[in-house]
N, C-alpha and C positions, 0 to 999 in steps of 0.2 A: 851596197856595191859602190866602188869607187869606181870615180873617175879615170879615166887612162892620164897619162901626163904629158903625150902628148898634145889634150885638149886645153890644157890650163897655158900653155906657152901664149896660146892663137887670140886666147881673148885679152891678153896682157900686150897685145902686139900696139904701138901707137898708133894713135887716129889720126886722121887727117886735121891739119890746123882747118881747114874749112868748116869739116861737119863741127868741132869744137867751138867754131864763133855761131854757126846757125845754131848749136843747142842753146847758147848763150844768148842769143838775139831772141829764139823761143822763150826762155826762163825771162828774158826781160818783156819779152812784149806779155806774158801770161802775168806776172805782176803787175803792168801796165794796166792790164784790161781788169782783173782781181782789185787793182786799187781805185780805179774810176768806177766800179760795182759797188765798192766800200762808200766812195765818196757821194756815189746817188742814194743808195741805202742811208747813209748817215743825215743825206739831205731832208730824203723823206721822213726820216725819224725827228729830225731836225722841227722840219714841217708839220707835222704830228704833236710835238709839243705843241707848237705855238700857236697851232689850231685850239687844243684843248684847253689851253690857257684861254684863247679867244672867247673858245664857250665859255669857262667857268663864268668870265668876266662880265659875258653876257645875263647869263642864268641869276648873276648878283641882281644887274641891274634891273631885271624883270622881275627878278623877286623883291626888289626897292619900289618899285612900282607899281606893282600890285598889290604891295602893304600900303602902298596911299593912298590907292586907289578904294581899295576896302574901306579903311579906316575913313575916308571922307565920305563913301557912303552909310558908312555907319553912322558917322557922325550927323549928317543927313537924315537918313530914318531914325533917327532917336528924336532931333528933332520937331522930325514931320509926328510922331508918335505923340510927343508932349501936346502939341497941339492939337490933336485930334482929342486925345482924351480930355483937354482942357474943352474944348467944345461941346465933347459928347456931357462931361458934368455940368457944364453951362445949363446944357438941355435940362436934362435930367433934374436939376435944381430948380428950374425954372416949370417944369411941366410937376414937379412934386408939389410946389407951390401953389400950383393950377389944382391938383388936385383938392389940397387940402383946403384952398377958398372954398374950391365946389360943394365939397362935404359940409364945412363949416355953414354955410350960405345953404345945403339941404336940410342939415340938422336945423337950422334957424325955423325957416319954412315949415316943416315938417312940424315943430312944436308951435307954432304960429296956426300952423293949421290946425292943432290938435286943442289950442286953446280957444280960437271962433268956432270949431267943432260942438266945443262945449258947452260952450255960450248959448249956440241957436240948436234947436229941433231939428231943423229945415234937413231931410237928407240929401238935395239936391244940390244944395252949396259943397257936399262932401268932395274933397279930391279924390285920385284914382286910389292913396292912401289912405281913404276913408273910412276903409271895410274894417282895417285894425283897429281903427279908433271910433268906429261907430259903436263895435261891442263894447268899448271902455264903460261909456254911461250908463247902458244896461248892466253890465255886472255894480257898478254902483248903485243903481237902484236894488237889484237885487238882495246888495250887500246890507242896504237901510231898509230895506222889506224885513230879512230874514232875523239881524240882529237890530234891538232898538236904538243901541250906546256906540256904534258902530263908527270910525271917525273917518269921514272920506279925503279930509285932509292927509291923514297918514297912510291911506290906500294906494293914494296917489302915485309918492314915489318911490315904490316897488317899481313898476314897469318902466318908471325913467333910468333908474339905474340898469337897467340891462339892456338899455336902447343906444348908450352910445359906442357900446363894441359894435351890436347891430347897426349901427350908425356908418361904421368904416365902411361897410360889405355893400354890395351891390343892392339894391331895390328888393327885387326877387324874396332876398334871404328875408328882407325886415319884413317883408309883407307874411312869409311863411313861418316868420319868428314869433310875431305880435299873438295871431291867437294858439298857441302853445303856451306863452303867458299865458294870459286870459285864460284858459283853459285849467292853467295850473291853481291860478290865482281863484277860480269860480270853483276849483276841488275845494281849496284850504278853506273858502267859506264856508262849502257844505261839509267842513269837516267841525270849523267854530258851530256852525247852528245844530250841527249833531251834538255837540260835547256842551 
C-alpha cells in the first residue's frame, strides 16, 4: 500500500535552523563523549601493555634469580657432599685398618697359643680357644698309636690352611669350625689305619 502524497510534502517541509544546530551540537557532543570512551579505553589498553611487559620483565628477573640461587646451592651441596664422603672414607679406611691389625694380632695370638699349647700338657694354661686345640694333640697321638710311619710334621698343616679364611670370621665360627676339622681329619685316619 502506498503512501497518499499528500504525506510525503509534510516530511519534506524545512526545519527550523534551531533544531538543526541542536541535532548538530547532539552529533558533536555524542562524538565528544564516544571519543573521550575511545581515549580511556585506549588508555587502559595502553596501561595493560605496559603492565604486562612489567610482569614479563619481572618473571625474567626472578627467574635470573632463582637460577643462582639454585645453582649456588648446588654448588654448595656438592660441595658439602665431597666432603662428607671424603670423611666417611677416611673412617672407613681407618677402622678397616683397625680391623685388619685386630685380626692379624688375633691370628698371631691364636697360633702363639696353639704352639705353648703344644709345648705343655698343662690344660689350665689353655685359652677359651683351647677346646679346638686341645683335641689337636690327641688326634696326634692317635694318628702315631694307629699308624707307625705316620709324619706329624705333615699333619700339621692341614688344619692351618683352613684357619685363615676361618681366621677373617668372627670367634664363634672358628671355635665351631676347628673340631669339624678334627673330626674330618680323625675320619681320614680311621680310613688310613683301615686300608
Amino acid at each position: 500500500m502506498k503512501k497518499s502524497a499528500p504525506d510525503q510534502p509534510e516530511k519534506k517541509a524545512k526545519k527550523d535552523p534551531e533544531q538543526k544546530a541542536q541535532r548538530k551540537a547532539d552529533k558533536a557532543a555524542a562524538r565528544a563523549s564516544s571519543s573521550l570512551v575511545d581515549k580511556r579505553s585506549e588508555k587502559k589498553a595502553s596501561q595493560k601493555k605496559s603492565l604486562k611487559a612489567a610482569a614479563k620483565q619481572l618473571q625474567k628477573e626472578l627467574d635470573l634469580r632463582m637460577k643462582e640461587v639454585v645453582d649456588r646451592i648446588r654448588k654448595e651441596t656438592k660441595a658439602k657432599l665431597k666432603e662428607v664422603v671424603k670423611d666417611a672414607t677416611k673412617r672407613l679406611d681407618v677402622d678397616t685398618e683397625r680391623m685388619f691389625e685386630e685380626a692379624l694380632h688375633n691370628i698371631v695370638r691364636h697360633y702363639d697359643g696353639a704352639a705353648s699349647v703344644a709345648g705343655s700338657d698343662s690344660i689350665s694354661t689353655l685359652a677359651p680357644t683351647g677346646t679346638a686345640v686341645d683335641t689337636k694333640p690327641a688326634a696326634q697321638r692317635n694318628r702315631s698309636a694307629a699308624g707307625g710311619n705316620s709324619r706329624p710334621a705333615a699333619a700339621a698343616p692341614a688344619p692351618r690352611r683352613s684357619r685363615p679364611a676361618a681366621g677373617s670370621a668372627p670367634r664363634r665360627d672358628r671355635k665351631a669350625a676347628a673340631p669339624t676339622t678334627d673330626n674330618a681329619e680323625a675320619g681320614g685316619d680311621n680310613e688310613a689305619s683301615n686300608s
